[in-house]
DRENDOKE-671591 format. One line per field, with one value per residue (C-alpha): x, y negated, z; residue in three letters. Coordinates in pm, 1 decimal, padded with zeros to 6 digits. Layout:
! residues N
east X;...
north Y;...
up Z;...
code ALA;...
! end
This chain:
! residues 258
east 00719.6;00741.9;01086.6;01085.9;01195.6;01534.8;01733.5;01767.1;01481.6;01536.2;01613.9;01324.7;01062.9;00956.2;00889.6;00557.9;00693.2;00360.3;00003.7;-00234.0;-00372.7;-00067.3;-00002.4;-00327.8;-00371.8;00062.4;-00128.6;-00398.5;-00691.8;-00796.5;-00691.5;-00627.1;-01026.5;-01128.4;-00958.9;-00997.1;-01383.4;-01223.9;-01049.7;-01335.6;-01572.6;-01337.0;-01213.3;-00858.2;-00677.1;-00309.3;-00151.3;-00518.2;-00635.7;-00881.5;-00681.4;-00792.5;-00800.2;-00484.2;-00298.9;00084.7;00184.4;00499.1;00421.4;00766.2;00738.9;00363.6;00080.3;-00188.5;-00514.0;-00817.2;-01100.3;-00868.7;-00638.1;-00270.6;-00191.5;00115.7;00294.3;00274.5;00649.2;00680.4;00379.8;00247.3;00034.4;-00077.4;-00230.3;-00614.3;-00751.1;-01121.1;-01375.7;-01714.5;-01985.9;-01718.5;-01796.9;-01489.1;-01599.4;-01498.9;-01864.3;-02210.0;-02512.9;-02753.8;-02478.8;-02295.9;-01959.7;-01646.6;-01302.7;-01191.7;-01378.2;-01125.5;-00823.6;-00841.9;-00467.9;-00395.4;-00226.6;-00462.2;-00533.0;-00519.5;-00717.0;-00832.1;-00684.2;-00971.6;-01271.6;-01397.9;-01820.7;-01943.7;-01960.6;-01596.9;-01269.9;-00895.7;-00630.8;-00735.9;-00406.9;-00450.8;-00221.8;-00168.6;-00014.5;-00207.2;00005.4;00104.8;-00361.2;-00374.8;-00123.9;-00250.3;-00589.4;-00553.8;-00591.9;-00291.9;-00044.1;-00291.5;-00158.3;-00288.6;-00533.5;-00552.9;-00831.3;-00976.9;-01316.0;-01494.5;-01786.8;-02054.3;-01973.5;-01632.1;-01529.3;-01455.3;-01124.4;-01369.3;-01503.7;-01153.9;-01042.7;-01364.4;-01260.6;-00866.4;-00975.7;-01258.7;-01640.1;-01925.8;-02095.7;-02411.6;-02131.4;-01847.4;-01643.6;-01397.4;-01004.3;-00841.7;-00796.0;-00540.9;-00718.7;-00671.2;-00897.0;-00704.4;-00960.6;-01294.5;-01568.8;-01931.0;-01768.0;-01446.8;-01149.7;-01089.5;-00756.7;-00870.3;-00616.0;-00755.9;-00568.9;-00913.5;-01156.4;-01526.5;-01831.3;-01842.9;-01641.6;-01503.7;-01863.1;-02020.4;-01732.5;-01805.1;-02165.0;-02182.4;-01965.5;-02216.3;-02039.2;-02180.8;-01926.8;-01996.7;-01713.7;-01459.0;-01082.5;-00829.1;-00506.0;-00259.8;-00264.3;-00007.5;00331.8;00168.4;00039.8;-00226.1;-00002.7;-00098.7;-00238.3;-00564.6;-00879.0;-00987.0;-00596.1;-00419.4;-00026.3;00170.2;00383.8;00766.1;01009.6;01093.1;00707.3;00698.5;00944.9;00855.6;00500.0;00666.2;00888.2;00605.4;00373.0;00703.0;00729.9;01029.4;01390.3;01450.4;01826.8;01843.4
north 02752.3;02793.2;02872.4;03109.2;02939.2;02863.3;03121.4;03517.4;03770.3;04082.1;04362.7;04455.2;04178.1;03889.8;03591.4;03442.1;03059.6;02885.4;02885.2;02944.1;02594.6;02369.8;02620.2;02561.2;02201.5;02150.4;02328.0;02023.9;02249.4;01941.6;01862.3;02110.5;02068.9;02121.1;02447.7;02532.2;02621.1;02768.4;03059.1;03115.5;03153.4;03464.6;03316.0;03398.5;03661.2;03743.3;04044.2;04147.8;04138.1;03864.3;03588.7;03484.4;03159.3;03099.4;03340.7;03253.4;03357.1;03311.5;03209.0;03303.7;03696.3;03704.0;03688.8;03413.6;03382.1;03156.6;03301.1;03588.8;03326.2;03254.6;02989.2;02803.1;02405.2;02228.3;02175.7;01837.4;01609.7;01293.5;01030.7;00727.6;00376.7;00248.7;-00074.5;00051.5;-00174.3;-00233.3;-00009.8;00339.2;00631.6;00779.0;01104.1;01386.0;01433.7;01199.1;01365.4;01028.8;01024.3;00692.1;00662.0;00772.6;00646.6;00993.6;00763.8;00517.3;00778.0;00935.9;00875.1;01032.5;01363.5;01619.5;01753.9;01413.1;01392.8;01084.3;00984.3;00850.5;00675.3;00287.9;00252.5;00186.3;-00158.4;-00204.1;-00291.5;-00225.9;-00025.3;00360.3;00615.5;00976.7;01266.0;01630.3;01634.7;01777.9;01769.3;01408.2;01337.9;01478.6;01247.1;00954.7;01017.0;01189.4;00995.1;01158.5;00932.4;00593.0;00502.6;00106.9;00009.5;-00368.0;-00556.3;-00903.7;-00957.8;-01237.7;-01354.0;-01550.1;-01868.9;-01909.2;-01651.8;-01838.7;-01737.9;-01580.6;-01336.0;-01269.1;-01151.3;-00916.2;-00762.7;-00731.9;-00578.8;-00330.8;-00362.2;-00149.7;00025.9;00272.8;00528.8;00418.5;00154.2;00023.2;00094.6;-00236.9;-00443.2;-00691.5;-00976.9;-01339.4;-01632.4;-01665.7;-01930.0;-02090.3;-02334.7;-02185.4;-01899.1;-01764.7;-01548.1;-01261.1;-01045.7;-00726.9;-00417.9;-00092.0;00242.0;00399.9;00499.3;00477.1;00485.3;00123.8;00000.4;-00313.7;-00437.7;-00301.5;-00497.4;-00797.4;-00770.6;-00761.0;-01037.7;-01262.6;-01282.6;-01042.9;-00946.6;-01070.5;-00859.6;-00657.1;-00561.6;-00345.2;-00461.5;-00216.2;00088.1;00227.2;00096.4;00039.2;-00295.2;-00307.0;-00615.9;-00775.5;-00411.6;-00538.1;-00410.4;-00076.1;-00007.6;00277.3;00350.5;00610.8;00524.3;00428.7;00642.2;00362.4;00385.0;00743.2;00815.5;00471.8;00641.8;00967.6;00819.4;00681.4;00957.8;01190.2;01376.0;01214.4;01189.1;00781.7;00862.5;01066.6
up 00094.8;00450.3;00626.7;00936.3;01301.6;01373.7;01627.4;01568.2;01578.5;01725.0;01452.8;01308.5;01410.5;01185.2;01359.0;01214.3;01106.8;01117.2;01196.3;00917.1;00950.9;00895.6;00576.4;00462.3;00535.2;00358.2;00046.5;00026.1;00166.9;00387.1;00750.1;01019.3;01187.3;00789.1;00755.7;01080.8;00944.5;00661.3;00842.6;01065.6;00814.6;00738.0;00375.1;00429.9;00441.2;00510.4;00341.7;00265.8;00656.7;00749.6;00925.8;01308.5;01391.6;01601.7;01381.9;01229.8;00951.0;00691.4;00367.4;00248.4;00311.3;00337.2;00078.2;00232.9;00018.4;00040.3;-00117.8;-00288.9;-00455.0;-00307.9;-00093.6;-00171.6;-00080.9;-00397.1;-00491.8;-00404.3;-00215.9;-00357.9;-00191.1;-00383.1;-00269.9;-00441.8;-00385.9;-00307.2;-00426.5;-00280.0;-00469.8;-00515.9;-00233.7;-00063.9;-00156.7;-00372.3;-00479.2;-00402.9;-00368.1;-00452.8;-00788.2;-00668.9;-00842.9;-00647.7;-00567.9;-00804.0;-01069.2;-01030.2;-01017.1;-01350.8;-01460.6;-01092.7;-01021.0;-00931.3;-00557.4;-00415.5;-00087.7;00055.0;00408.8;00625.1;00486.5;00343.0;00345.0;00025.7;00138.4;00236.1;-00028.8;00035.7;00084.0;00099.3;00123.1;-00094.8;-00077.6;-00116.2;00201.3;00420.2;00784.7;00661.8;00667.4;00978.4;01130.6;00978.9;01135.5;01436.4;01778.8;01878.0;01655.2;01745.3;01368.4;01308.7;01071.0;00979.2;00844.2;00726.5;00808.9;00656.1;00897.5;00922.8;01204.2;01388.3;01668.5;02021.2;02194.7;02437.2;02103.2;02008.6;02360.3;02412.1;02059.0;02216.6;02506.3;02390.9;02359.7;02467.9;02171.1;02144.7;02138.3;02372.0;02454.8;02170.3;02234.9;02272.6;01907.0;01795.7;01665.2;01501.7;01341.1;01014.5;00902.0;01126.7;01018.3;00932.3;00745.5;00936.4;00867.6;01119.2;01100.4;01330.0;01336.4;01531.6;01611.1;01588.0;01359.9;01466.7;01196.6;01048.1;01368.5;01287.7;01156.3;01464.2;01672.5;01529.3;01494.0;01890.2;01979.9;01754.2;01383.3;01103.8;00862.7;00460.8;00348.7;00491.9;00268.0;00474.7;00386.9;00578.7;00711.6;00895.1;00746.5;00380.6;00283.0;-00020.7;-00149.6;-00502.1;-00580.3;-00839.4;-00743.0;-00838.1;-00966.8;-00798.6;-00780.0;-00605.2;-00318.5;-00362.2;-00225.8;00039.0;00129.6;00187.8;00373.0;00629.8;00618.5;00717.2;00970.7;01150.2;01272.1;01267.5;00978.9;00861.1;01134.0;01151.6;01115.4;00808.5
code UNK;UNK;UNK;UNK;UNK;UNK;UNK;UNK;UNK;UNK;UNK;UNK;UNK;UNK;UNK;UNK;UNK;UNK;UNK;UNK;UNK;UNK;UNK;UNK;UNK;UNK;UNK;UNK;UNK;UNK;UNK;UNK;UNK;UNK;UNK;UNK;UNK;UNK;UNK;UNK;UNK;UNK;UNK;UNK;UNK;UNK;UNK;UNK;UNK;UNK;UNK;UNK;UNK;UNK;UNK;UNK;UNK;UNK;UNK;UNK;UNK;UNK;UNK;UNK;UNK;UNK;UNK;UNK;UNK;UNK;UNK;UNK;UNK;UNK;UNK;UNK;UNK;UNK;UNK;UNK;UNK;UNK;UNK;UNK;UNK;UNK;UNK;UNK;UNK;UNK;UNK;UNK;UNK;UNK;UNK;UNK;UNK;UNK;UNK;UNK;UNK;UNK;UNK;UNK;UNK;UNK;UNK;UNK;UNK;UNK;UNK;UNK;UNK;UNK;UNK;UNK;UNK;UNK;UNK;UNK;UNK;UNK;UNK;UNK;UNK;UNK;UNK;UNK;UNK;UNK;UNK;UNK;UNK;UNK;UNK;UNK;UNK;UNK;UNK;UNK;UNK;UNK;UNK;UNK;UNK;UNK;UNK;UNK;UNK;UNK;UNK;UNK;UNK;UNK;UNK;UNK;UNK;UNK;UNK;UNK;UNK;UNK;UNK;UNK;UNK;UNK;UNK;UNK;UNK;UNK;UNK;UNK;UNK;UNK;UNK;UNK;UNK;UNK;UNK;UNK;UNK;UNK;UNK;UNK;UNK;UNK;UNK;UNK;UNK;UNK;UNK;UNK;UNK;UNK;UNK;UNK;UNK;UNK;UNK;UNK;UNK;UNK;UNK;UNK;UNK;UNK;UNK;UNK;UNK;UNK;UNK;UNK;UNK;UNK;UNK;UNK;UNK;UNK;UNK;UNK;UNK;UNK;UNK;UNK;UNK;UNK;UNK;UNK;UNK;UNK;UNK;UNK;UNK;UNK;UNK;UNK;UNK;UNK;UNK;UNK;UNK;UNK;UNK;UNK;UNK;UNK;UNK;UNK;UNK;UNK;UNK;UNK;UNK;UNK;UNK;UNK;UNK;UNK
! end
């Protein structure tokens, strides 16, 4: 539930704590730009008035409804890790019936929602949680969180390849924000450690595609503070509380010094 502001309304006023889409998105409704659609499409209500996009509103002394059914935080959040492999959708549904990561999640808690996306083609560490604020801040430019993969390629990246991928290459749809990148391992087949603080459609493919090295397979192994580890393929696990909270701590959901 949702707390009203520090500091001392006048008598008589209530000071509206939050707006509607941080309450929806803590409640596992999807990120802010998700719900954002959801209140505009007029689908929720506050004390039985159609909410406005923009509005606040306080969960605690208010009753906020999607769809005519209450709105509440789950009790506590959970976010989990999967090691994604090649062939699963991140998706909660697949039109052409591929199988999904929520295949794969079965033994999982319910109202997990996946943070960021893997191409069917792609294996590695994919985050889930019902926290929705926590999603956001993952993803969001704003918090430039880094995302690090290992790229297997075809042929052995020159130091000239590695520093157009460090300092950003011109795409059909922009120029790429500046990489960190290694050669873990060269010879006809190479090793390429790539980390990005971005997330463009099929990116680090595309990246290395133009500076002359296809990628044969592609495994994130971090994201953010987590590492996917000795996780198996296609096992899942929640976080440990040590995790969490260094995942909170870094896109500021969490004070350093508590």
């Amino acid at each position: 539930m949702v707390s009203a502001r520090a500091g001392a309304p006048r008598a008589g006023i209530v000071v509206p704590a939050e707006r509607l889409q941080k309450i929806l998105a803590a409640a596992g409704f999807g990120s802010r730009r998700g719900v954002e659609q959801v209140i505009v499409a007029g689908r929720v209500t506050v004390d039985g008035r159609v909410a406005t996009l923009g509005e606040r509103a306080d969960a605690e002394t208010q009753r906020v409804e999607l769809d005519g059914r209450p709105v509440t935080r789950p009790a506590e959040t959970i976010t989990w890790m999967l090691n994604k492999p090649t062939g699963y959708v991140v998706s909660a549904a697949d039109e052409q019936h591929r199988q999904t990561v929520y295949d794969l999640l079965r033994r999982a808690p319910r109202g997990l929602k996946y943070v960021g996306r893997l191409d069917i083609d792609s294996e590695g560490l994919l985050l889930l949680t019902t926290d929705g604020e926590l999603a956001h801040r993952l993803t969001h430019p704003r918090y430039a969180v880094w995302k690090t993969y290992e790229a297997d390629v075809i042929g052995e990246p020159n130091p000239q390849a590695l520093d157009l991928l460090r300092d950003g290459i011109e795409l059909e749809d922009g120029v790429t924000a500046p990489a960190r990148a290694e050669l873990l391992s060269g010879g006809d087949r190479s090793c390429v450690r790539i980390a990005l603080r971005e997330g463009k459609k099929r990116e680090v493919r595309r990246m290395l595609a133009a500076v002359g090295h296809p990628v044969t397979r592609l495994i994130r192994v971090e994201f953010g503070s987590i590492r996917l580890g000795m996780l198996s393929t296609g096992e899942a696990r929640p976080l440990t509380g040590s995790e969490a909270r260094d995942l909170g701590v870094l896109v500021g959901l969490v004070d350093a010094s508590a």
